[in-house]
N, C-alpha and C positions, 0 to 999 in steps of 0.2 A: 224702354229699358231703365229707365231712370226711377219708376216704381220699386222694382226688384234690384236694385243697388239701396234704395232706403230703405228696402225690407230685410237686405243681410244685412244692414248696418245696425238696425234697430235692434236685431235678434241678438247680435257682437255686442251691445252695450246694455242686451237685460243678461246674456252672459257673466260680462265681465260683472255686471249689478251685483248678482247673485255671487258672484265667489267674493266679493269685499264686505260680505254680511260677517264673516269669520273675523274676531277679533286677533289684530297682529300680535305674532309671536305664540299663538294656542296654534301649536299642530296636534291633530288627535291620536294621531298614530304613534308619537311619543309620551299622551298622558297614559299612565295605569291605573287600573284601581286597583283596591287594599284587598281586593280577594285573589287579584291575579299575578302577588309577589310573596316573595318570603314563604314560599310551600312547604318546604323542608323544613325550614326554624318553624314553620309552627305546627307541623303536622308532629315532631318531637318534641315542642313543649307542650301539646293536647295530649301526646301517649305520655307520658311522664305523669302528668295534672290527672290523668282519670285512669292509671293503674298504679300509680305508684303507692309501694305499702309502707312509706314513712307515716308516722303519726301527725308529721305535717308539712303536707304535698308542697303547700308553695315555697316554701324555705326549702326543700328538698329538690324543687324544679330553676330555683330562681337562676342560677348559670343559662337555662335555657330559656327563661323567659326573658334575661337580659338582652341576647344573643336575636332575639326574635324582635325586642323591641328595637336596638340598633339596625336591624334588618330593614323593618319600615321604615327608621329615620333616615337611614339612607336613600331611601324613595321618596320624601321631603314629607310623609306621614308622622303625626305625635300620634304616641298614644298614652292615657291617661292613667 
């Protein structure tokens, strides 16, 4: 019996092995990425930028590309 007591123990510490590969404090299930936030701010400052008939889109959009880019900053994304 003494076999199979070192063999669920060994299995219990390539277990535990394995989950301490994660560095502390990364949970994945709270990271996002930059395609899968701010949908709406940007899906209105893309319709804005590619139908708008001012003489000049981005002065004409910039309320909503503000709004889109505080959007990301809010998800701890810069963008340039």
């Amino acid at each position: 019996m003494s076999g199979l007591a070192s063999t669920s123990n060994a299995s219990a510490q390539i277990n535990n092995l394995a989950a301490d590969t994660k560095p502390p404090g990364n949970d994945g299930a709270t990271k996002v990425k930059p395609c899968c936030v701010c949908k709406d701010e940007k899906a209105a400052r893309d319709e804005c930028m590619l139908f708008s008939t001012a003489q000049d889109p981005q002065a004409a959009c910039q309320d909503l590309v503000s709004k889109y880019r505080s959007c990301m900053k809010g998800f701890g994304f810069e963008l340039a």
